[in-house]
MARBASE-753550 format. One record per residue (C-alpha): x, y, z. Coordinates in pm, whole numbers, padded with zeros to 5 digits, always signed. Layout:
<koldrens>
XYZ/...
</koldrens>
This chain:
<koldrens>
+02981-00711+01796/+02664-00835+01571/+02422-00545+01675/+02767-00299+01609/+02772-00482+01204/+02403-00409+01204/+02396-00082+01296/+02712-00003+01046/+02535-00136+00807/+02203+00035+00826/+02442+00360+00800/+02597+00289+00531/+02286+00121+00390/+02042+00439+00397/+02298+00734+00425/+02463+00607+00115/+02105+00619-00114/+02068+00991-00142/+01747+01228-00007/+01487+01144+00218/+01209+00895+00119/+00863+01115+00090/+00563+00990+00206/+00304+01194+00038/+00438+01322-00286/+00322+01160-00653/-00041+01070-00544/-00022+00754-00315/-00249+00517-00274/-00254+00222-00031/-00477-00110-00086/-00561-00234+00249/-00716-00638+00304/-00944-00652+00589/-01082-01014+00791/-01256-00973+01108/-01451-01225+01334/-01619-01323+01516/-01873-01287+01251/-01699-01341+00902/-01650-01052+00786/-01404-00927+00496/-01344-00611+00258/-01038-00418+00116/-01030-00011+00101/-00785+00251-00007/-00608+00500+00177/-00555+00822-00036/-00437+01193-00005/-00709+01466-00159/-00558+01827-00088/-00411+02046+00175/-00530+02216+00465/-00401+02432+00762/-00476+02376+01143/-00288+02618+01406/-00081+02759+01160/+00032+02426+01015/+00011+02275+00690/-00135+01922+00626/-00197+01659+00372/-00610+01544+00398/-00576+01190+00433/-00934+00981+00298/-01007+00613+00268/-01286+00428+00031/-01370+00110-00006/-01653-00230+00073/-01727-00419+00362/-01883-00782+00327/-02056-01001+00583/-02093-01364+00498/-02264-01455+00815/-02115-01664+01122/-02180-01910+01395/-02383-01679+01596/-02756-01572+01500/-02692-01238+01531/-02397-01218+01252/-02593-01098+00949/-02476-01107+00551/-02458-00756+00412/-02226-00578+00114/-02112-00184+00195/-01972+00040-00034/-01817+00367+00145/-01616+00703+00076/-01507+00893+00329/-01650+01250+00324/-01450+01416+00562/-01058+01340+00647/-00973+01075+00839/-00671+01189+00892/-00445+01501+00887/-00048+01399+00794/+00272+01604+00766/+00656+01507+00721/+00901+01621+00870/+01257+01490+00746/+01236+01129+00815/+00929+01144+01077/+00584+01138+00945/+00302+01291+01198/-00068+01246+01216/-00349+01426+01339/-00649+01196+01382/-00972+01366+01270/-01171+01517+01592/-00793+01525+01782/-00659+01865+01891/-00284+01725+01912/-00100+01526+01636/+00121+01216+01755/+00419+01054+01570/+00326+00774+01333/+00633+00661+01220/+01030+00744+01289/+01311+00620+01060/+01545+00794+01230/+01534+00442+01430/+01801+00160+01481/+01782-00198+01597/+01697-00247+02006/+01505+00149+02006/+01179+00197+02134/+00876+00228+01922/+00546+00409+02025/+00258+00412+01825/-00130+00571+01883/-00407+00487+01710/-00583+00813+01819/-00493+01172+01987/-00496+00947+02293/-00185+00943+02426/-00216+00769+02796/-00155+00426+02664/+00076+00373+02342/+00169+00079+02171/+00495-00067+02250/+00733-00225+02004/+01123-00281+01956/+01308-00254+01660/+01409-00604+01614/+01623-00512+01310/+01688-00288+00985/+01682-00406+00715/+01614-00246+00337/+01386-00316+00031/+01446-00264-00372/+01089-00087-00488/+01150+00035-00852/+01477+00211-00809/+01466+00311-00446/+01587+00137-00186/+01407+00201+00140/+01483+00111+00542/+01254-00103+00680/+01234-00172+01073/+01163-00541+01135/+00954-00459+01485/+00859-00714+01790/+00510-00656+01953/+00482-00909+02120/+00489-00667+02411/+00165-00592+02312/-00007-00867+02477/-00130-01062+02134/+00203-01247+02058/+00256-01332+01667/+00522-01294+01452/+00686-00968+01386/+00562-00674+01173/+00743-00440+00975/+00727-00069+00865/+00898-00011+00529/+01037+00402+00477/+00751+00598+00254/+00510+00320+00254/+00427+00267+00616/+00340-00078+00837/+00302-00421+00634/-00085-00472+00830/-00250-00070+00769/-00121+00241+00712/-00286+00376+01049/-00383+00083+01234/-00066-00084+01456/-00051-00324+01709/-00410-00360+01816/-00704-00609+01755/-00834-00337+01490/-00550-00524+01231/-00639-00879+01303/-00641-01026+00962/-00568-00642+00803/-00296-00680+00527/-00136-00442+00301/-00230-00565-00084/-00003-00339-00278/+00125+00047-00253/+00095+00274-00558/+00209+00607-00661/+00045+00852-00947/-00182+00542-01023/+00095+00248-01077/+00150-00022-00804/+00505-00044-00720/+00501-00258-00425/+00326-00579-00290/+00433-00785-00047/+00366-01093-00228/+00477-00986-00546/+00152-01052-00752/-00066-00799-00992/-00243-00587-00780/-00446-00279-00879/-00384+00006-00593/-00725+00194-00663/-01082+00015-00568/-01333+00099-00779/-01679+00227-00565/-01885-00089-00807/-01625-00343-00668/-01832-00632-00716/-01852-00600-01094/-01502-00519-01117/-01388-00824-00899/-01569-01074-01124/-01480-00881-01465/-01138-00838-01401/-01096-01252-01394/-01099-01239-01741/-00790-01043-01780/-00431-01163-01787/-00139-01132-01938/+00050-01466-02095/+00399-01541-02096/+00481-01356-01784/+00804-01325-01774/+00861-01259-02134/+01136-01204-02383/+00986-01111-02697/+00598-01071-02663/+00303-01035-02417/-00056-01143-02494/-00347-00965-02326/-00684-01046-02324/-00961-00862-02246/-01321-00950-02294/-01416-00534-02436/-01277-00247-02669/-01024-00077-02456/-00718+00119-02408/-00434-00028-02384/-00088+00154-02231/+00253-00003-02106/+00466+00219-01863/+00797+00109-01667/+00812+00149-01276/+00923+00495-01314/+00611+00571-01489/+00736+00659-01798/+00498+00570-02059/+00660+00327-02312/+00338+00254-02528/+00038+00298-02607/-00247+00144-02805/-00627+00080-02861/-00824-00282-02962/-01152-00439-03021/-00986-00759-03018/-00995-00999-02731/-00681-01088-02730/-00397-00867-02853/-00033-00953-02889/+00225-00708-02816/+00618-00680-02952/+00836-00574-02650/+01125-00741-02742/+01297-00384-02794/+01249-00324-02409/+01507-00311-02196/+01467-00575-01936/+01270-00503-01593/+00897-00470-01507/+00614-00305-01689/+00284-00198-01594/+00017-00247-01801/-00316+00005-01793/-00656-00165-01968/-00899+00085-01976/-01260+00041-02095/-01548+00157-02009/-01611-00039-01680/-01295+00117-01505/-00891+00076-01513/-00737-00247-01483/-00385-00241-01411/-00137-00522-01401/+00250-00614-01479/+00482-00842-01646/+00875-00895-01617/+01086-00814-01935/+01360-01095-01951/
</koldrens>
């Protein structure tokens, strides 16, 4: 009788929100956290979409990451400190949707494999590949279905169990249009140990992070500049009814969009702190865009 509620639900849930989520329309970005061992190692990089392309007569998206890769040493002689910057020059990736299935061709693969199915309900099956290698797959179950609120969309999300993979753990989860909570291509291997996703973005505004906080989708290529510089911003009270303060250490740019990415207003300062009326905003979040002449800092505050 439960797993009969459940599945009602998640058909009335996702048949009753309209079209099919898309995963690669309005310029998405995903902001990946990295920790490996056993040398300490940590870094964050994007995964992005850069044009189109056609292999055997069938059209792709060219998926590319970028990011840094920092070694802080470890217990064992051998693990050394080092800082990388990288951008990928060729495609990791190959992707292509199909209704409510996303597929993948890895770069160097000749066939493409299923990355993700939301055409799923609880107690199915789940295979995933981290390569064109399809001899061994990744086992999961759907565990259960359940749905998220990003912006104005509500998407499924499949609560999975891998424990079946052989590492134990908790659960992960795959969310409809964004992809798995750990990386975007990497599943239920050692590969994600410590990977998390930061925040999702489309057409350059975060609208989703797990833990709820400001995050900025894109990584700029001098990250360590931008990571100490971009302390020094903040917006204060957060939530708000009548007015936001920013501060900002530079001259900049200042515009404030809502999740739809409607710009609502716009403005430029050479003050270091500016104070901004949004008391004739409806209530709901904002997303605020500082640009100066170091890069784009983006962040958000909550109307009340």
């Amino acid at each position: 009788m439960k797993h009969t509620l459940t599945l009602l639900f998640s058909i009335l849930v996702f048949t009753s929100h309209g079209q099919t989520i898309q995963y690669l329309d309005n310029n998405p970005v995903w902001r990946i956290y990295r920790s490996v061992g056993p040398c300490i190692e940590r870094g964050e990089y994007n995964y992005y979409l850069s044009g189109d392309t056609t292999i055997n007569s069938t059209q792709y998206k060219k998926l590319f990451s970028k990011g840094y890769m920092e070694g802080l040493g470890g217990p064992d002689p051998w693990c050394t400190q080092y800082f990388n910057t990288f951008v990928d020059t060729a495609p990791r990736a190959f992707l292509r949707q199909e209704n409510r299935k996303l597929y993948c061709l890895y770069a160097g693969c000749n066939n493409e494999v299923l990355l993700y199915n939301f055409d799923l309900n609880p107690n199915d099956t789940v295979k995933f590949y981290n390569s064109c290698d399809t001899t061994f797959p990744i086992i999961a179950i759907v565990q259960s279905v359940d749905s998220i609120l990003t912006g104005t969309v509500y998407r499924k999300v499949l609560n999975l169990d891998y424990s079946n993979c052989g590492m134990g753990g908790p659960t992960t989860k795959i969310i409809e249009g964004i992809g798995c909570d750990k990386d975007f291509l990497l599943f239920c291997n050692s590969e994600f140990v410590g990977n998390a996703l930061e925040c999702y973005g489309l057409n350059g505004h975060s609208i989703y992070s797990p833990n709820n906080d400001s995050c900025v989708t894109d990584i700029a290529l001098n990250i360590k500049e931008e990571i100490n510089y971009y302390n020094d911003v903040s917006i204060y009270p957060n939530p708000t009814s009548d007015e936001i303060e920013i501060s900002i250490p530079e001259k900049s740019e200042i515009e404030i969009s809502n999740i739809q990415g409607q710009i609502i207003k716009t403005l430029e300062t050479k003050e270091n702190k500016t104070n901004v009326d949004v008391s004739g905003f409806s209530r709901g979040v904002y997303i605020v865009s500082v640009e100066t002449d170091k890069g784009v800092w983006r962040g958000k505050f909550v109307k009340e």
